[in-house]
N, CA, C and O of each residue as an XYZ file, in Angstrom:
348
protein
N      88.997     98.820    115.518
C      88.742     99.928    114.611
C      89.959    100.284    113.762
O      89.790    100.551    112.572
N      90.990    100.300    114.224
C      92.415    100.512    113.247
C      92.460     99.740    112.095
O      92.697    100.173    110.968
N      92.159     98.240    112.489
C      92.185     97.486    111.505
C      91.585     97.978    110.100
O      92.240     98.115    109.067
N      90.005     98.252    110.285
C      89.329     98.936    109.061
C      89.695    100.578    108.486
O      89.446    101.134    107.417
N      90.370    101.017    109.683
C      90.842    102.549    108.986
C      91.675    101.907    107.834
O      91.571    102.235    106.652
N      92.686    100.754    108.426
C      93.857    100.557    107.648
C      93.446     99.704    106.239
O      93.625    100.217    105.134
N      93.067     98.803    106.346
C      91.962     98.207    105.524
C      91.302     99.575    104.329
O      91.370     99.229    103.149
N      90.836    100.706    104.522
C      89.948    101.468    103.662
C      91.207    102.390    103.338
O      90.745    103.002    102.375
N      92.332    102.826    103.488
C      93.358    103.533    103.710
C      93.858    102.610    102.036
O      94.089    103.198    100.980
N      93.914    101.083    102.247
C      95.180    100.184    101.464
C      93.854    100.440    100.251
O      94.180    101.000     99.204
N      92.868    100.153    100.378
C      91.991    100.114     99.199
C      91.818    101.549     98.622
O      91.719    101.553     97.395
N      91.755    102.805     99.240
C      91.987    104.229     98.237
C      93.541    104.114     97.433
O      93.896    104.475     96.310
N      94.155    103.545     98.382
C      95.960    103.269     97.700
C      95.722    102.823     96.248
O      96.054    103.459     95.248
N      94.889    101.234     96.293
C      94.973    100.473     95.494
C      93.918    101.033     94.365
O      94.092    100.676     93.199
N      93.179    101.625     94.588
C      92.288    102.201     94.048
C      92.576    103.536     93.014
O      91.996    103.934     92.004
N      93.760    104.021     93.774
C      93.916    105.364     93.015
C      94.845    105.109     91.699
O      95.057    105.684     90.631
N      95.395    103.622     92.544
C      96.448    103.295     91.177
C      96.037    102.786     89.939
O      96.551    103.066     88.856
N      95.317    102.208     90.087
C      94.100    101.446     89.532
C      93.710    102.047     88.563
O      93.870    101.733     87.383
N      92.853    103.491     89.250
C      92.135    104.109     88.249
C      93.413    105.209     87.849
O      92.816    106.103     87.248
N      94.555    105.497     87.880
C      95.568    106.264     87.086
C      95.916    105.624     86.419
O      96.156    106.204     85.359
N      96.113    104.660     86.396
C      96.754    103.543     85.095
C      95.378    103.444     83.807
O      95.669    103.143     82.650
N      94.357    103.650     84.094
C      93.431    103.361     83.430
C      93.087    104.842     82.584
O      92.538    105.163     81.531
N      93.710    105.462     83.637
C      94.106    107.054     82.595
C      95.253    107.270     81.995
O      95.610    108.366     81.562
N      96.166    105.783     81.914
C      97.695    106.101     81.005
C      97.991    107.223     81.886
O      98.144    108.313     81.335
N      98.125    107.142     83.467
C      99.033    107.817     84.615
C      99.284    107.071     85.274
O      98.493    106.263     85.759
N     101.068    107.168     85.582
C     101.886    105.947     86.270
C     101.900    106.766     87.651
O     102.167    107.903     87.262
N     101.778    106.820     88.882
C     102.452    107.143     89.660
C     103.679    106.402     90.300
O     103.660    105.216     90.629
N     104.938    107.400     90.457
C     105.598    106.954     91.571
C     105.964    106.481     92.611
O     106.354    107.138     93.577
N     105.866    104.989     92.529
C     105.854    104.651     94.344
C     106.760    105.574     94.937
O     106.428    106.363     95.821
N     108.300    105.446     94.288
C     109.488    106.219     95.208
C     109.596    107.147     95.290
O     110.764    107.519     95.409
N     108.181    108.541     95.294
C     108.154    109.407     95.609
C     106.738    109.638     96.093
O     106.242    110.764     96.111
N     106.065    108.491     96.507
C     104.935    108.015     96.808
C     105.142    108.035     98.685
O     105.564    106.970     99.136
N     104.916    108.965     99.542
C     104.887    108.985    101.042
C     103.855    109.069    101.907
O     103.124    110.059    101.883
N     103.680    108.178    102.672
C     103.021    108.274    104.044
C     103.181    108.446    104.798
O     103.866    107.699    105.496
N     102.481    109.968    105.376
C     102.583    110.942    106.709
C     100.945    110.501    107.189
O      99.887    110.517    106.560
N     101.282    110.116    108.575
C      99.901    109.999    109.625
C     100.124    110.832    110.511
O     101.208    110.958    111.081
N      99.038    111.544    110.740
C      99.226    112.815    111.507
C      98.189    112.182    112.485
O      97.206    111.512    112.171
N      98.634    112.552    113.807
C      97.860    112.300    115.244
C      97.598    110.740    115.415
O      96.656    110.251    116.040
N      98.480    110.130    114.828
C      97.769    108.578    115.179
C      99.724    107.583    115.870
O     100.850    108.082    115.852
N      99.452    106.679    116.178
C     100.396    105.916    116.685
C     100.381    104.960    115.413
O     101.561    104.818    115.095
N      99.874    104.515    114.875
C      99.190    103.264    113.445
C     100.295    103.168    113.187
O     100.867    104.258    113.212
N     101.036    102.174    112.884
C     102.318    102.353    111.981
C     102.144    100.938    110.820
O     103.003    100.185    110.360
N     100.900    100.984    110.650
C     100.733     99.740    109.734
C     101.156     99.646    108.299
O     100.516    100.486    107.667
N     101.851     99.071    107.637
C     102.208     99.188    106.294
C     101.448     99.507    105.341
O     100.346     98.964    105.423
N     101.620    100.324    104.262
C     100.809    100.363    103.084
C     101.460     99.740    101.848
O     102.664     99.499    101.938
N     100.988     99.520    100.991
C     101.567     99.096     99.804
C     100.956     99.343     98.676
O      99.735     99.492     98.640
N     101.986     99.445     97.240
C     101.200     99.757     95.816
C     101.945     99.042     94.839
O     103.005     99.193     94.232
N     101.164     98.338     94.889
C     102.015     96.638     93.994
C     102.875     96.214     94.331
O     103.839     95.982     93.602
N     102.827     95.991     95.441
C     103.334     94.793     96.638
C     104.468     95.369     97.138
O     105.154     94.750     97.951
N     104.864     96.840     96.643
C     105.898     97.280     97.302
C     105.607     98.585     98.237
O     104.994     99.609     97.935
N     106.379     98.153     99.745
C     105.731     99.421    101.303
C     106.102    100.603    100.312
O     107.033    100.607     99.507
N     105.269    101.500    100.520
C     105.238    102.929    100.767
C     106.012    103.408    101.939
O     105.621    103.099    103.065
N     107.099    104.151    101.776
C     107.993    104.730    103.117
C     106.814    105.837    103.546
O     105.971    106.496    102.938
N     107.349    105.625    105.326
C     106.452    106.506    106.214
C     108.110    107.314    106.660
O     109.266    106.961    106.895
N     107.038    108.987    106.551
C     107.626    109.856    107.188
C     107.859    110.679    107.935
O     108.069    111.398    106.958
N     108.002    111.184    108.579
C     107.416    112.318    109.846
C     107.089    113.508    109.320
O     106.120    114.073    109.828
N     107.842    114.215    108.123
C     107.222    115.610    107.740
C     107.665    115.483    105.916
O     108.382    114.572    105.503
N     107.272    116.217    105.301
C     107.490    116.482    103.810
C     107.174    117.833    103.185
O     106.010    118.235    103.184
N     107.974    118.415    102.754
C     107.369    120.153    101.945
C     106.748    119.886    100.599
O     107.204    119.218     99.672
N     105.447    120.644    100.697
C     104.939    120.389     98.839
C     104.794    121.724     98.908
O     104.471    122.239     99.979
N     104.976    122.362     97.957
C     104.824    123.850     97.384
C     105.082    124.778     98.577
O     104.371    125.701     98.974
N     106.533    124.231     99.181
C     107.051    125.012     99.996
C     106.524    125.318    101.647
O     106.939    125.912    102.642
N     105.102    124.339    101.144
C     104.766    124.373    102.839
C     105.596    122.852    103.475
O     105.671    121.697    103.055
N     105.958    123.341    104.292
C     106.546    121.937    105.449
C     105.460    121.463    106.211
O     104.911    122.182    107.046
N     105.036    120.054    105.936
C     103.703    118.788    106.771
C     104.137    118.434    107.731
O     105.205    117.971    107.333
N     104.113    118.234    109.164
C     104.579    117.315    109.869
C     103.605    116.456    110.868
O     102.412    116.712    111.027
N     104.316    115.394    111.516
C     103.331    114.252    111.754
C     102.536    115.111    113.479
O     101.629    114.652    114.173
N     103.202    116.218    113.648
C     102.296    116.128    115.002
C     101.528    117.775    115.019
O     100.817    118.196    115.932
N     101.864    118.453    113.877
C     101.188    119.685    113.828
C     100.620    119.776    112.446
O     100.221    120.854    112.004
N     100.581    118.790    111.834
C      99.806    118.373    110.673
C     100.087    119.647    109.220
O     100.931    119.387    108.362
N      99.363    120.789    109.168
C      99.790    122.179    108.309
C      99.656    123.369    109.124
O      99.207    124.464    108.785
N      99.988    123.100    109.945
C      99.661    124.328    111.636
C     100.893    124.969    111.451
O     100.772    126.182    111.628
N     101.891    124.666    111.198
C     102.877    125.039    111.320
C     103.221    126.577    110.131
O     103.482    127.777    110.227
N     102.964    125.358    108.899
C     103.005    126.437    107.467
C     102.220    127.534    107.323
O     102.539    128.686    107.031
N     101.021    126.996    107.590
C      99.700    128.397    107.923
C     100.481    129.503    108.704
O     100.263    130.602    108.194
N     101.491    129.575    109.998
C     101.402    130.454    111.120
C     102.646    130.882    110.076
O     102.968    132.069    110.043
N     103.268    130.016    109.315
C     104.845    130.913    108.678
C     104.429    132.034    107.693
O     104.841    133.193    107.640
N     103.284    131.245    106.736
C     102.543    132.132    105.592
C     101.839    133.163    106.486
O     102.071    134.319    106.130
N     100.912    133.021    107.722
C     100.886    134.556    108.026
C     101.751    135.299    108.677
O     101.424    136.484    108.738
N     103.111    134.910    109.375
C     103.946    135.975    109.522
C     104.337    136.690    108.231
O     104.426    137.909    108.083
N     104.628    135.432    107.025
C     105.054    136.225    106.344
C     104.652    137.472    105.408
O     105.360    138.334    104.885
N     102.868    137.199    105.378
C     101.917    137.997    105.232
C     101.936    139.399    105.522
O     101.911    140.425    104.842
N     102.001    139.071    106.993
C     102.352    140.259    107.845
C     103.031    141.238    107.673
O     102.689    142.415    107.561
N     104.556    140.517    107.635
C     105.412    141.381    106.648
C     105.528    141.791    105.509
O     106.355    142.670    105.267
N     104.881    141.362    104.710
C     104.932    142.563    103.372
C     104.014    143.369    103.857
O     104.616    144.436    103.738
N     102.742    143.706    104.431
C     101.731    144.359    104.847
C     102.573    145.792    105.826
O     102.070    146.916    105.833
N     103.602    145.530    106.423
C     104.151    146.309    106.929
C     104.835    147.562    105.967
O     105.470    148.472    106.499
C-alpha cells in the first residue's frame, strides 16, 4: 500500500507543476518542502528530476507544522493567544 500512496503523492507533484507552468506559474523547487505527518515513508519525491527536501516542521503565516502534531500545536498557541486579548 505505501507504494501507491507514494506513486499518487509523485503524480499530484508532477501534476501540479504541469498544470502551473501551463498557467505561466513557475514554482520553486528550493522552497518547495515535504512534511509527512504520522507516517514512517521516507520515500523520495521529485519535480523535474530534482528530490524535494523533507522536513520535520515549517511556519507558513506564522503557524509552526510539525511532523508528529501535524497543526495541533498552532491551533492550542492561537487559542491561548485568543484568550488573552479576551481577558
Amino acid at each position: 500500500m505505501p507504494m501507491i500512496m507514494r506513486e499518487t503523492m509523485q503524480e499530484k507533484i508532477t501534476t501540479l507543476n504541469t498544470t502551473s507552468k501551463s498557467l505561466g506559474l513557475k514554482i520553486n523547487k528550493n522552497k518547495t518542502k515535504i512534511l509527512r505527518l504520522k507516517t514512517n515513508n521516507n520515500r523520495l519525491f521529485t519535480m523535474e528530476d530534482e528530490e524535494l527536501e523533507n522536513v520535520a516542521s515549517f511556519t507558513y503565516l506564522g503557524s509552526t507544522i510539525n511532523k508528529e502534531r501535524g497543526v495541533e500545536e498552532a491551533v492550542k498557541k492561537r487559542l491561548k493567544a485568543q484568550e488573552l486579548m479576551v481577558e
